[in-house]
C-alpha positions in Angstrom: 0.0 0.0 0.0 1.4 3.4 -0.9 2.2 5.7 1.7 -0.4 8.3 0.1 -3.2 5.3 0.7 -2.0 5.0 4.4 -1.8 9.0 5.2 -5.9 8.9 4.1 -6.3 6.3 6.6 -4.2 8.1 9.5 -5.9 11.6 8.2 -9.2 9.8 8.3 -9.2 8.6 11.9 -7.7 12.2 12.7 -9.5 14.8 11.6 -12.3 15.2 14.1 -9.6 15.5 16.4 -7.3 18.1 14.7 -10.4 20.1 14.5 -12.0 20.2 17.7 -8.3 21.5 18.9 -8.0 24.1 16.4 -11.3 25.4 17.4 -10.6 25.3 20.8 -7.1 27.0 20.3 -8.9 30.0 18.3 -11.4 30.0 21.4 -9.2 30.0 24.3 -5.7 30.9 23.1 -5.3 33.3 20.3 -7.3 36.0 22.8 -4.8 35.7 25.6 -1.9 35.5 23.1 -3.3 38.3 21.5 -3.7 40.2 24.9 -0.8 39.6 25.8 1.1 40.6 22.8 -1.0 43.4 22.8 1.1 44.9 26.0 4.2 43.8 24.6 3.6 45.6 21.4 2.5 48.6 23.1 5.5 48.7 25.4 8.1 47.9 23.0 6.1 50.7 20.4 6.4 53.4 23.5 10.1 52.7 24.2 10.8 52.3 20.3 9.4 55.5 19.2 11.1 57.5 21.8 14.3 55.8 20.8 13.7 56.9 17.0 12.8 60.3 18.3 16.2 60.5 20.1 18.0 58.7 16.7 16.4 61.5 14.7 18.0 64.2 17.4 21.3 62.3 16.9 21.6 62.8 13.3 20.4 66.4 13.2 23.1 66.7 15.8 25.6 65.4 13.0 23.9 67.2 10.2 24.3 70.7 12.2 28.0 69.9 12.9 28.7 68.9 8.9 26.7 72.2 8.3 29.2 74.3 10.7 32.6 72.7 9.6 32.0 72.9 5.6 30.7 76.7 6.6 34.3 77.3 7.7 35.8 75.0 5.1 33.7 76.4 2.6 31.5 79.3 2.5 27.7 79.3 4.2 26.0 79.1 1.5 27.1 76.3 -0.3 27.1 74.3 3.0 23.6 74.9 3.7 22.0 74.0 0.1 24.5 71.4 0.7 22.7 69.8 3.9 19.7 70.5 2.4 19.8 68.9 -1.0 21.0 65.6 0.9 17.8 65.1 2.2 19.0 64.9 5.8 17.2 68.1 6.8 14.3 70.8 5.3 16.0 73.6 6.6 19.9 74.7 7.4 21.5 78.2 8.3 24.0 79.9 9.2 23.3 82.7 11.8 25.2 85.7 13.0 26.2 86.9 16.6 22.7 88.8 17.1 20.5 85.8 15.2 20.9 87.4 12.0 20.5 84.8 9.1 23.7 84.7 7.1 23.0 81.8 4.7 19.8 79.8 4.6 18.2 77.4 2.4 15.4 74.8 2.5 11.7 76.1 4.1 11.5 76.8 8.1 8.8 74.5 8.8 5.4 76.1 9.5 4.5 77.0 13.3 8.2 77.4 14.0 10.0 80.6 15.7 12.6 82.7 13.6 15.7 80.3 13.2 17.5 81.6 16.2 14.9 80.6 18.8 14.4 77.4 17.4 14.7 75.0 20.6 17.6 72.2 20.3 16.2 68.9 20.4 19.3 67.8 22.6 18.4 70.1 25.4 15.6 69.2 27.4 12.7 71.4 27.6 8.9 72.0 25.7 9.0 72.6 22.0 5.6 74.1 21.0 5.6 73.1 17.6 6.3 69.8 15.8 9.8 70.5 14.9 13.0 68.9 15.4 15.9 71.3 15.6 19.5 71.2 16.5 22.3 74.0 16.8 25.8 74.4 17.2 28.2 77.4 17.7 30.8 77.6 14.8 34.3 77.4 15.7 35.6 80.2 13.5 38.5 82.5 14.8 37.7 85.0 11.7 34.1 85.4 12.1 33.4 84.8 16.1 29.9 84.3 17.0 28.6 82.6 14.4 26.1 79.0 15.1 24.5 76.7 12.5 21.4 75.5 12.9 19.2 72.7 11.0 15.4 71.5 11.5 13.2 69.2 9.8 9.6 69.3 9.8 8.1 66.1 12.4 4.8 66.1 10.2 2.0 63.1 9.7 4.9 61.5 7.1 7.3 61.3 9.6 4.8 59.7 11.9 3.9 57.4 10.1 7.9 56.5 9.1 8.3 56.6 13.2 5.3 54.2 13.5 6.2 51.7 11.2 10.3 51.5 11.8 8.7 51.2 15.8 6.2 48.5 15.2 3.7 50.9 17.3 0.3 49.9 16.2 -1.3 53.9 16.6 0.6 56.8 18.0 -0.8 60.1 19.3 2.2 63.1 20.1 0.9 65.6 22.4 1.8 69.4 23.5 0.1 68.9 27.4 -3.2 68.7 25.9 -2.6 70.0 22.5 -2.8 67.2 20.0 0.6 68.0 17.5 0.2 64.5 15.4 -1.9 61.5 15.4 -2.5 58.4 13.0 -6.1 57.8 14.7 -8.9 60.1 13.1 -9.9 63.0 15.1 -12.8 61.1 17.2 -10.3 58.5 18.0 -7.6 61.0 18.6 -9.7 63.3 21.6 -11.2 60.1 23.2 -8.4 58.8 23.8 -6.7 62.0 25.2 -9.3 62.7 27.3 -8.8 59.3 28.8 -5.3 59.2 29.4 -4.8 63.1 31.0 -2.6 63.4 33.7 -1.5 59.4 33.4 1.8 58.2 32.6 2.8 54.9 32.0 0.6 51.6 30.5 -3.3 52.4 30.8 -6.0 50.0 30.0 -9.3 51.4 28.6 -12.6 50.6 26.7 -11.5 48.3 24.3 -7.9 49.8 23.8 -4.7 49.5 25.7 -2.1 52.4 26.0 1.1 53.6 27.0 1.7 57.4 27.9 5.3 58.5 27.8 5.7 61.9 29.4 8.5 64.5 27.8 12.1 63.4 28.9 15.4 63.6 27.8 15.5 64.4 23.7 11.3 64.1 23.5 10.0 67.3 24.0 6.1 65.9 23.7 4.2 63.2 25.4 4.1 60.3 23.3 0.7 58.1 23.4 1.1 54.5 21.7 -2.2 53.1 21.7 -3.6 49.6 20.2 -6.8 47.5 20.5 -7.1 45.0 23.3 -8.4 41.8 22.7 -9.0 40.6 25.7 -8.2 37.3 27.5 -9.7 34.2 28.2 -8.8 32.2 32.0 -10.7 29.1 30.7 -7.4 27.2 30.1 -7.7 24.5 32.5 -10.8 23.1 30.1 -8.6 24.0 27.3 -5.7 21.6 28.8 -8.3 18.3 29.7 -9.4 18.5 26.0 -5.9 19.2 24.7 -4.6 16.5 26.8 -7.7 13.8 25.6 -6.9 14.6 21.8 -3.2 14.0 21.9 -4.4 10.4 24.0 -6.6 9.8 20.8 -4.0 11.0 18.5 -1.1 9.2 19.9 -3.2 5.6 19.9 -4.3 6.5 15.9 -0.8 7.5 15.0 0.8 4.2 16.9 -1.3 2.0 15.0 -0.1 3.0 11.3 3.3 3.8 12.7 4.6 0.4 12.9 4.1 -0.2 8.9 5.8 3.4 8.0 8.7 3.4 10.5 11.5 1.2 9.1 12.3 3.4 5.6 12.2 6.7 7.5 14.5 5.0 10.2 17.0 4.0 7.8 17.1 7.8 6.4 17.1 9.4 10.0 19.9 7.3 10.7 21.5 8.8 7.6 20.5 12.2 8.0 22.0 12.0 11.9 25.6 10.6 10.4 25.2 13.4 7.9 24.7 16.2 10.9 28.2 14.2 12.4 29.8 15.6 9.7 29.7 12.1 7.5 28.5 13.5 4.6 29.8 11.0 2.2 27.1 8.8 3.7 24.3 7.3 1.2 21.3 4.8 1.8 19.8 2.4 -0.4 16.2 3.6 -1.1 13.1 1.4 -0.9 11.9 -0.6 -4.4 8.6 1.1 -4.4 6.5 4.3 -2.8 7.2 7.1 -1.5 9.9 6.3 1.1 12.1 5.1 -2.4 11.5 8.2 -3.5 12.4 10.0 -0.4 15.6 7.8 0.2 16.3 9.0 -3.7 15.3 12.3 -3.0 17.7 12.6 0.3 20.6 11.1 -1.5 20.4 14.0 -4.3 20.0 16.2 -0.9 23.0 15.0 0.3 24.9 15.7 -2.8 23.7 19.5 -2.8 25.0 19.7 0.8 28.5 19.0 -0.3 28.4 21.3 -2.9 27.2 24.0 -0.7 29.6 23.3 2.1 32.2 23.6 -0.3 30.7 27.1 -2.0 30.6 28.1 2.1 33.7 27.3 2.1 34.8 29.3 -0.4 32.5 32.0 1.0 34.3 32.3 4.2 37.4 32.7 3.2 35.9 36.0 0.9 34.4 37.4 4.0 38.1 36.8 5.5 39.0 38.8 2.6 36.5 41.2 2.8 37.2 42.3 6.8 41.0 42.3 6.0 39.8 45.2 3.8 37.8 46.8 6.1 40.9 46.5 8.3 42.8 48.1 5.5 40.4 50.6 5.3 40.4 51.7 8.6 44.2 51.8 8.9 44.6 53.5 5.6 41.3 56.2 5.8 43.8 59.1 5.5 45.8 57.7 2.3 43.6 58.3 -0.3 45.5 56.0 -3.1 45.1 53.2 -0.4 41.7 53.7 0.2 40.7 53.1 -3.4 42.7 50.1 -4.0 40.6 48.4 -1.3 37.7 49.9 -2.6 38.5 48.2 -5.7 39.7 44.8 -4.0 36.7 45.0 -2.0 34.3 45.5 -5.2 36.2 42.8 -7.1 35.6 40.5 -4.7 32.2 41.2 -3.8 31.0 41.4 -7.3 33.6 38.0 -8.4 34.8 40.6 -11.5 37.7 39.4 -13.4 39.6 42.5 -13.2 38.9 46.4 -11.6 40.4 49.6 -12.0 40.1 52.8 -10.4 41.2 56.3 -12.5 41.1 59.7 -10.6 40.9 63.1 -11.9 44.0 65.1 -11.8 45.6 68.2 -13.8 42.2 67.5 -16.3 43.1 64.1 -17.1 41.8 60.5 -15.5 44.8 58.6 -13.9 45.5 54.6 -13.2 45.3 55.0 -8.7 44.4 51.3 -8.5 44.1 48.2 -10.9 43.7 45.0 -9.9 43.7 42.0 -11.8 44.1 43.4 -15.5 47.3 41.3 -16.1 45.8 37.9 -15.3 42.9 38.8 -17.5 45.1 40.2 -20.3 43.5 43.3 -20.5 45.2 46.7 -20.9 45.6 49.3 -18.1 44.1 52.6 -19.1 46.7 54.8 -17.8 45.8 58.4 -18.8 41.8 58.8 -20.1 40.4 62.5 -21.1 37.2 63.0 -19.7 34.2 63.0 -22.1 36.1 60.1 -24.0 36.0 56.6 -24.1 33.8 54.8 -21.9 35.3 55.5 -18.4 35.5 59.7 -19.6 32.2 59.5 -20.4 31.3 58.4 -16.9 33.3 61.5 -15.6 31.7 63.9 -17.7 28.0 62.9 -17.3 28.2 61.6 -13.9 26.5 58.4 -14.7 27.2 55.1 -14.5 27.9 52.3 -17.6 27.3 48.4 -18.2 27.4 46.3 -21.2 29.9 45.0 -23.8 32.6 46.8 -25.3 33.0 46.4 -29.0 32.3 48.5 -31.9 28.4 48.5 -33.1 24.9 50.0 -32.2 24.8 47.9 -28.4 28.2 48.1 -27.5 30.1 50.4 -26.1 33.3 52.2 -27.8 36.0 52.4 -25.7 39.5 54.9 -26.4 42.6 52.7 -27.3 44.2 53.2 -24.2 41.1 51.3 -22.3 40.5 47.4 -22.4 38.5 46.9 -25.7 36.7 43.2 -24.8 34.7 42.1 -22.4 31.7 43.5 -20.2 32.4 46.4 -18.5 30.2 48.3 -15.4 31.6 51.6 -14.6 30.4 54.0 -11.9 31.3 57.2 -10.9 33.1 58.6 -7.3 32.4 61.8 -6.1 34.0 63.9 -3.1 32.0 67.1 -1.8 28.9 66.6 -5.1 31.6 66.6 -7.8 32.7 63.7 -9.9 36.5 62.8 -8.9 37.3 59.6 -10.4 35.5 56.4 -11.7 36.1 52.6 -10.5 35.4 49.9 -13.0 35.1 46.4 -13.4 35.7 44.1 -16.4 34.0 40.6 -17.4 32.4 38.3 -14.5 34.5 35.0 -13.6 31.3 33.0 -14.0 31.0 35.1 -17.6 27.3 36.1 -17.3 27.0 39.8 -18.4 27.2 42.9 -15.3 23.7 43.1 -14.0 21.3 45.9 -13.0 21.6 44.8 -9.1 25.2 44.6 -9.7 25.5 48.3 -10.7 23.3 48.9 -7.7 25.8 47.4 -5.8 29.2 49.0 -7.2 26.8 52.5 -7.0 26.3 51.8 -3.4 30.1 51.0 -3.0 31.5 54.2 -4.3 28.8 55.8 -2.4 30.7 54.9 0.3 33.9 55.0 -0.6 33.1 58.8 -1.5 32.4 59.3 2.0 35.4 58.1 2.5 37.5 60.3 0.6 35.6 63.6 1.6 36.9 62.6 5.1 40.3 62.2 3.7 40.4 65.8 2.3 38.4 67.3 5.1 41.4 65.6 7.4 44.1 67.2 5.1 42.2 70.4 4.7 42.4 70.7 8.4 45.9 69.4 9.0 46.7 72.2 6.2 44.4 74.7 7.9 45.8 74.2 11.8 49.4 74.1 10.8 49.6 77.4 8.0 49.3 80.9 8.3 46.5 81.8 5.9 47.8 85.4 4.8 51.4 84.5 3.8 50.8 80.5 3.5 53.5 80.0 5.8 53.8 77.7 8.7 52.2 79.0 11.7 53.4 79.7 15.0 51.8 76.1 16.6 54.2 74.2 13.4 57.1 76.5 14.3 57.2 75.0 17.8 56.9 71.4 17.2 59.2 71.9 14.3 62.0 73.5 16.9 61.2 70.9 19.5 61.6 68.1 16.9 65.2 69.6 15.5 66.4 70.4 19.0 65.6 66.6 19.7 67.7 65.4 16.6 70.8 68.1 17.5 70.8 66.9 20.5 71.0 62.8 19.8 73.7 63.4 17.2 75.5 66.2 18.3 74.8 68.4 14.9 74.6 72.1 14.8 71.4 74.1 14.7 70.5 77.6 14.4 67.6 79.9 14.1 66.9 83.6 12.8 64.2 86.2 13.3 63.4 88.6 11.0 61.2 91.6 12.0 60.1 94.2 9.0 61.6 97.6 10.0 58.9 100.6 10.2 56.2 98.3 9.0 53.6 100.4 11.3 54.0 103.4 9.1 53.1 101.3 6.1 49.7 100.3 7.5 49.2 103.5 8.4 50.1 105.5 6.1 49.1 103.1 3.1 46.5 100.5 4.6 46.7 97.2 6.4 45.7 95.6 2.7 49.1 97.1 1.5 50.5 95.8 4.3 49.5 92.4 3.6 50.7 92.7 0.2 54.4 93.8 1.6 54.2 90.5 4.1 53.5 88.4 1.4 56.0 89.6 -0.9 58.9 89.3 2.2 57.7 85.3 2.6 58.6 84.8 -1.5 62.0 86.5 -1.4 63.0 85.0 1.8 61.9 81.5 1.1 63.8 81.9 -2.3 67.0 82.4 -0.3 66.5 79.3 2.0 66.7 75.7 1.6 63.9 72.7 1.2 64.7 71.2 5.0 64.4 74.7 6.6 61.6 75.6 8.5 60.0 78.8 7.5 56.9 80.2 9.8 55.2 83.5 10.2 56.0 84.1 14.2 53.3 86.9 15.0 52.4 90.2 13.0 55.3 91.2 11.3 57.8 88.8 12.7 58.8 85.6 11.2 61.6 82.6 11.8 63.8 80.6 10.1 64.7 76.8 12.1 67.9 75.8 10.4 69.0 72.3 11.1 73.0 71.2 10.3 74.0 75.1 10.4 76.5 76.4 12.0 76.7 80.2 13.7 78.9 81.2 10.2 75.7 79.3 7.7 73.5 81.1 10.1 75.2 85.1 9.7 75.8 84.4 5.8 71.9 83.4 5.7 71.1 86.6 7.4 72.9 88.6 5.4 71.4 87.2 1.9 67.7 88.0 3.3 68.5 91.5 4.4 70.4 91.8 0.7 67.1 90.2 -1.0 64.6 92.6 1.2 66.3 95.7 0.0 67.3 95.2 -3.4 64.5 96.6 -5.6 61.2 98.1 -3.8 58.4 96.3 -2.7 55.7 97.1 -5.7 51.9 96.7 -6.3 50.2 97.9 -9.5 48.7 101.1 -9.0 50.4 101.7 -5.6 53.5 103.8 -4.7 56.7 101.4 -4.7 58.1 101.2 -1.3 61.7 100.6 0.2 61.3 97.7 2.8 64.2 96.5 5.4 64.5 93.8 7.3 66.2 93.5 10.9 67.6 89.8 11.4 68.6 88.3 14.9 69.8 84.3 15.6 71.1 82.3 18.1 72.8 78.7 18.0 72.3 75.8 19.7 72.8 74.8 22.2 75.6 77.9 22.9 72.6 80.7 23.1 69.7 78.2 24.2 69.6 74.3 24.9 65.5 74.7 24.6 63.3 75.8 22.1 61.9 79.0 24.5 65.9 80.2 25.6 67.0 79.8 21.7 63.5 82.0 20.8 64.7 84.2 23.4 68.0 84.7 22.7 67.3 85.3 18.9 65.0 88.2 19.7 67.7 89.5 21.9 69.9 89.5 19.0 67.3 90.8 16.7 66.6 94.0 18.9 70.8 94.6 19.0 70.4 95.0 15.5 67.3 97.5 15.7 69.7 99.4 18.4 72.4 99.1 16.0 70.0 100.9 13.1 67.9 98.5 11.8 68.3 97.1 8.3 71.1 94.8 9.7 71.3 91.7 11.5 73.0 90.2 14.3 74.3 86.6 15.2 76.3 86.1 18.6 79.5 84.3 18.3 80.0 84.5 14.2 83.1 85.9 12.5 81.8 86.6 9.1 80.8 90.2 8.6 79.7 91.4 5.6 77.5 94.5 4.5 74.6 94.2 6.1 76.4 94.4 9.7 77.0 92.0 12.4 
């Protein structure tokens, strides 16, 4: 008898039973699992909400401080269409000492106060509108007093995005009394307010169950999660008798047939438990006829899947191995921007099992090889130097979109230049840093030679998504390296540079026993210049000192702007005779022709230079500073367009 014939039987005896429990289950279960799950849900929705409320704080808090460091970087204006045209916020500004708006974009949201008394989600306290707002002071030395600030609009479509990333069922968000937003319709809505006033915590009424969060923390309004309640049922001692009596009556059906069905699925248990040992090499003979042959085929071919799969796992693992190593990479390599896109690339490779990968990068107007990966192996040239707007990967730079398909000539393919691979399926997609295109990573032909698929350019998109992220923090960390170590009128080192510099030369002198000296200059008269001619003239004549005296100084010197119009010159492996020759070549190159602008009155500028030696005038980098601005004010005394070095014999025009 087939095993079909025999489940009627079985299903036959059975199914009075199986019903009369199924009924009973909808009676006396499913409302007290519903009841219960009710409170759960209600909790958990309460709690969640809150928690997305404070998320949404949190990235407004990151949005504002994005918004105040490109306002710096950048100019205002830019970085608040900026914010705003990534979606992150509906309104950004930049605001001045007394609340005046300096750069704006996006709409306030309606109900709000002016954008300077817009309350910061972050700080506790009663908002009276639905708005979510956040603001920062701007860290600008230039233009002290400055704040950013950002808001986005908590409306019905937010609600509803709250309620469903929550699992809440209904939520209600309330001003005291005031209803701000609500999902239930207005009836609904006022009931239920009027029902849980002045509560906190779960409340149980007609036919609903609630929980009533009051303002805390990041939540500025009481939050209401509200479902239906079920009810519940105590009658589960019945419910267990009858339970118990069907599974009696089930048990002595099921034992009757089992002795005739048994054996063939013994025989494959037995295999499938050697097979969970680890023993999957193991096979059983199937039974002549029926089902259970068919099964003990069926589990056989089952069997033979499961090898395969253990050994694609396998495979799988070690390209997750891969893939962290690269994130490890990544990590260690965030600020080295070449590095960074070769494990872009590696990672993108991998991920998307291409052949071969390469990643070009605008520079000086033309696309340049950063990173290739694989393009030997596959015999495939490497596109060294591309123009943008030709070939395949410059069209991807000039139109900012992405490619896929096959190169080749003809109406479908694509045309590639003859410096880029001219075979194969390609998918290209741009990389951008701060909105504009920098580069493009592509990859060519698939190991398992399908064609690139949409979902595969979705993919690579989302990668250089990333990886642009990536690289904007890259610049931004060399834009503020640049910024915190330069002065930004001469674009010379700074005083903060100048004193790690010294420290760090000092250091070296000292360990092996090599000379070191250092000279201040100091622009004679320079007051009467900014005021007789203007501070811009002024600024003109400091600029022009930092080109002529860095023309008369080496590579390994340090050269900073000390303060106003005083600057110093760290010279390692120099002796106090290098040191007074120096001198007297920048007080030669400062007066040899006039300082000129066009349109402006030449002028005839002098220098006064001072230095000391280490360690005779100063073993540390404060007694060396000190005893060169002794020496520079000997040569002021002395009459000024001169300089002075303590201990050196050579003399030559300028004084000594």
């Amino acid at each position: 008898m087939s095993l079909r014939r025999r489940l009627w039987l079985v299903l036959g005896g059975l199914f009075l039973v199986p019903l009369a429990v199924g009924a009973l289950v909808l009676l006396l279960v499913v409302p007290d699992a519903r009841s219960a799950r009710a409170t759960d849900d209600v909790d958990r929705g309460a709690l969640a909400v809150r928690s997305e409320l404070t998320d949404e704080c949190r990235t407004l808090g990151l949005a504002v401080r994005v918004t105040a460091l490109e306002s710096v970087v950048r100019d205002p204006a830019r970085a608040v269409r900026t914010m705003v045209g990534s979606g992150s916020v509906d309104y950004a500004a930049v605001l001045g000492p007394n609340g005046t708006v300096v750069a704006e974009a996006g709409q306030l949201p309606a109900g709000s106060a002016r954008p300077d008394a817009l309350a910061p989600c972050s700080n506790p306290g009663t908002a009276a509108a639905p708005v979510l707002a956040e603001r920062v002071d701007i860290a600008d030395e230039t233009t002290p007093g400055r704040s950013a600030v950002v808001a986005k609009r908590l409306d019905r479509e937010l609600l509803d995005e709250l309620r469903a990333r929550s699992g809440a069922s209904d939520l209600v968000l309330l001003n005291g009394r005031q209803v701000l937003l609500s999902t239930l319709n207005p009836r609904q809505t006022r009931t239920l307010v009027d029902a849980v006033d002045g509560k906190s915590g779960r409340v149980a009424l007609d036919g609903w169950l609630a929980r009533v969060e009051k303002p805390s923390g990041n939540v500025h309004w009481t939050v209401v999660v509200a479902t239906e309640d079920p009810g519940t049922s105590s009658r589960t001692g019945l419910f267990a008798v009858i339970l118990l009596a069907a599974a009696l009556v089930a048990g002595l059906l099921v034992t009757l047939v089992a002795r005739g069905l048994s054996q063939p699925y013994t025989d494959i248990t037995e295999a499938a438990e050697r097979a969970v040992r680890g023993d999957l090499d193991t096979e059983i003979t199937p039974a002549t006829e029926g089902e259970a042959g068919r099964l003990g085929s069926a589990f056989n071919q089952m069997l033979d899947e499961l090898r395969r799969s253990m050994a694609a796992l396998e495979r799988s693992r070690e390209d997750l191995r891969d893939s962290l190593e690269r994130i490890g990479d990544t990590l260690t390599s965030t600020h080295d921007l070449d590095g960074l896109l070769q494990v872009v690339l590696e990672t993108a490779v991998i991920t998307l099992q291409g052949k071969a990968g390469v990643v070009l990068h605008v520079s000086a107007d033309r696309l340049q090889l950063v990173a290739e990966h694989g393009l030997h192996e596959a015999g495939l040239p490497a596109p060294a130097v591309v123009s943008p707007g030709t070939g395949v990967l410059g069209r991807v730079v000039s139109t900012g979109e992405g490619v896929r398909g096959r190169l080749g000539s003809g109406p479908q393919a694509l045309e590639p230049v003859s410096t880029e691979p001219s075979r194969g399926e390609v998918l290209a997609v741009p990389v951008r840093s701060m909105g504009n295109v920098i580069g493009v990573v592509a990859l060519y032909d698939r190991l398992d030679g399908r064609p690139f698929e949409a979902a595969d350019e979705d993919a690579l998109r989302t990668l250089a998504g990333q990886a642009s992220i990536a690289v904007d923090n890259v610049h931004l960390h060399h834009e503020a390296q640049r910024l915190s170590t330069t002065d930004p009128l001469t674009g010379l080192w700074n005083f903060r540079y100048l004193s790690m510099s010294l420290a760090r030369e000092i250091e070296r002198s000292t360990r092996f026993d090599r000379p070191l000296a250092v000279l201040m200059l100091d622009l004679d008269h320079f007051k009467r210049v900014n005021d007789t001619h203007g501070h811009a003239r002024g600024d003109s004549v400091l600029r022009e000192l930092a080109h002529r005296v860095q023309e008369q100084i080496r590579e390994v010197d340090t050269f900073a702007r000390y303060g106003g119009e005083e600057f110093v010159v760290v010279l390692p492996e120099t002796s106090v005779e290098g040191a007074a020759q120096l001198a007297e070549r920048i007080c030669v190159a400062v007066r040899r022709e006039p300082f000129r602008v066009e349109g402006e009155t030449p002028l005839d500028i002098t220098v006064s230079v001072g230095g000391a030696a280490f360690p005779e005038q100063g073993s540390t980098p404060a007694t060396l500073m000190r005893s060169a601005d002794r020496a520079l004010y000997e040569a002021k005394d002395q009459g000024r367009d001169r300089w002075h070095v303590p201990g050196a014999l050579y003399r030559g025009i300028a004084g000594g």
